[in-house]
Every structure is written in structure tokens, then in C-alpha cells.
N, C-alpha and C positions, 0 to 999 in steps of 0.2 A: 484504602477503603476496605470493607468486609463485607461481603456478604453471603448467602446460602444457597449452596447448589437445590434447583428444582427437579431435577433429574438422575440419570444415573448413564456420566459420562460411559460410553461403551471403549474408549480408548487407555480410560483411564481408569482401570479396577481397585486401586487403592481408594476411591471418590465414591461417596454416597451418597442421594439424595439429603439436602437437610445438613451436610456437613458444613461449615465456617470455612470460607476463603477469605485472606489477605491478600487484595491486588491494587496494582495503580490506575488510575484512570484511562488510560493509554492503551492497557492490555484488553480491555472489551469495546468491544465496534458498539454495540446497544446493548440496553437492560431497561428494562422496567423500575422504578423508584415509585417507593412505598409513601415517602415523602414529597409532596409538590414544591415544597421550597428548594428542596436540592435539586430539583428536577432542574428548575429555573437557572441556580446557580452552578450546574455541571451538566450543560444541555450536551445529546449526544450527537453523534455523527450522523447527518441527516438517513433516515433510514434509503434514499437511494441513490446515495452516494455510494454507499457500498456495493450496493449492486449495479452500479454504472461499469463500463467494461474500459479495460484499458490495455495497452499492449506493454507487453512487459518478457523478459529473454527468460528462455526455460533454465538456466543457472538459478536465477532466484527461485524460481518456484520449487526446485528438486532441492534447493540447498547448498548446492555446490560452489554459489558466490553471494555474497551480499549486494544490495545495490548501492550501487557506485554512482548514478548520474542518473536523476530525471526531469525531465520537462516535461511543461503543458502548451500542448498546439491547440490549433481550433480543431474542434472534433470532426474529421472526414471518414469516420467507419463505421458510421449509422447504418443499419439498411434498413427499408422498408420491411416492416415487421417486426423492427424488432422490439422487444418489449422493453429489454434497459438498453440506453442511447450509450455512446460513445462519451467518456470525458472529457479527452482530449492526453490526458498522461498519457506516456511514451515513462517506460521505467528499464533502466540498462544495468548490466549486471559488473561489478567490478573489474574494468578490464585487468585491474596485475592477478585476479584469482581465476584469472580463463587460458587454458590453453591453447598454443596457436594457432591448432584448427577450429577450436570454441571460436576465437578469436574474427577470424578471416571466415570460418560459415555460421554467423550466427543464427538463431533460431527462438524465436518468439511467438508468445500463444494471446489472443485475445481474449481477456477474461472478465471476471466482474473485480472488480479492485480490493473486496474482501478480502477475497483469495491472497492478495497481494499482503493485504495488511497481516493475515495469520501467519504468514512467512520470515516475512520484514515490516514491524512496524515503525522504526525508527523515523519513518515521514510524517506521521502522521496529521504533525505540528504544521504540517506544509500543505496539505488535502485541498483546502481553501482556496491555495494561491489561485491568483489569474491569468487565464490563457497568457503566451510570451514569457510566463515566470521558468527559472532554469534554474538548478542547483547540484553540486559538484560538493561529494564526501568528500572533505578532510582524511587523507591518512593516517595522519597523526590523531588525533582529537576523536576522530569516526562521526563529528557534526557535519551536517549538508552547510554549506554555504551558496549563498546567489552568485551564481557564476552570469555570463553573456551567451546566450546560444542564438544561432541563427538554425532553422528548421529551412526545410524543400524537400531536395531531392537526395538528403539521405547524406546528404553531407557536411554536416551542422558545422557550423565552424564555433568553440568551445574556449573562453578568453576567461 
């Protein structure tokens, strides 16, 4: 796909308002289309969806690991008040890229699932699933497959 920056990324000083980009569909959570028929035929990621929150291991978000394994439970991290509800994704960080205290104290932030996506979007084919769905990177390949998880109390069993 191509289209024109409206802005003038502040991260990104080589980019100017009005310049031409080359991207895949995958790489923008939402845009605006000029066109109504592609609109139709390349609908985007419900706008709040992205902003729905999801727990996910501070490796992924700093960088430090990819994600490795996620599932969707039924969403119990709602509170009252809040404006965006809980998903239900649960997103873990590569266990062979964590160290053994990574490992044995992990450490996870609630967030809106954006955030997730601009980090690691390689799921995003997967956003949809439904509650009970579970999926397990390939190391070789680096594709998620449908693995078996059982969710509770923290001790998922992973088949």
C-alpha cells in the first residue's frame, strides 16, 4: 500500500508532511481511506479494539523479547470506570529470550493492546480470536500456532 504522511512524524526527522510511504496492511492499526470501496475491502481494526487493555510481560514492551505465547480468557480486569474494558489477551514474552530472574519474577503491565501491536505485530491475524483461543510461536518458522491451554490460577497447562 502507499500513502501520504499528514503530519510531521516528531520521531522520525527524515519524514515530512505529504511524503509517499510504502507499507503493508498489518503495519497501521487505522487510517482514513479516500476511497469507500477499499474501505469496504480492507476494513480496519475495530477502532476499540486497540484501545481495549490487555496484560502483557514488560520484555515485550521494552523490546527485550518477542512474544512467545498468547491467549484469550474471559476478561476479569474491568473496573468500574473504566473507559476501555479488558479483552481478555493475556500476552507472554519469549521464554528462551528471558533471563532466569526475568524468568521466575515476571513482571506485566496492563495496557491498551495498541501499545502491544506497535511493539510486536506479528499477531495481529489472530486479534479476533475467541475467548479459550491459545497460540504458541513456532521457533523455527517464528508463526504462532493453536496450541491447548488451560487458564485459572496461573498455571496454564500448554499441550
Amino acid at each position: 500500500m502507499i500513502g501520504n504522511l499528514d503530519n510531521d512524524p516528531s520521531d522520525i526527522p527524515q519524514l515530512r508532511s505529504g511524503d509517499s510511504i510504502r507499507f503493508k496492511r498489518w503495519h497501521v492499526i487505522d487510517y482514513i481511506w479516500l476511497d469507500q470501496a477499499k474501505e469496504e475491502r480492507f476494513p480496519v481494526i475495530a477502532s476499540k479494539q486497540k484501545w481495549e487493555r490487555c496484560l502483557v510481560d514488560r520484555q515485550v514492551l521494552d523490546g527485550t523479547a518477542r512474544i512467545g505465547f498468547l491467549y484469550r480468557e474471559e476478561p476479569d480486569m474491568t473496573r468500574e470506570g473504566d473507559k476501555y474494558p479488558d479483552s481478555g489477551w493475556r500476552i507472554r514474552a519469549d521464554v528462551h529470550q528471558l533471563s532466569d530472574e526475568e524468568y521466575s519474577n515476571p513482571a506485566s503491565d496492563y495496557i491498551a493492546i495498541g501499545k502491544v501491536l506497535n511493539k510486536d505485530d506479528s499477531w495481529l491475524h489472530l486479534i479476533d480470536a475467541p475467548v479459550g483461543s491459545a497460540y504458541l510461536r513456532d521457533p523455527d518458522t517464528g508463526e504462532f500456532e493453536k496450541t491447548e491451554f488451560t487458564a485459572g490460577d496461573g498455571d496454564g497447562d500448554v499441550s
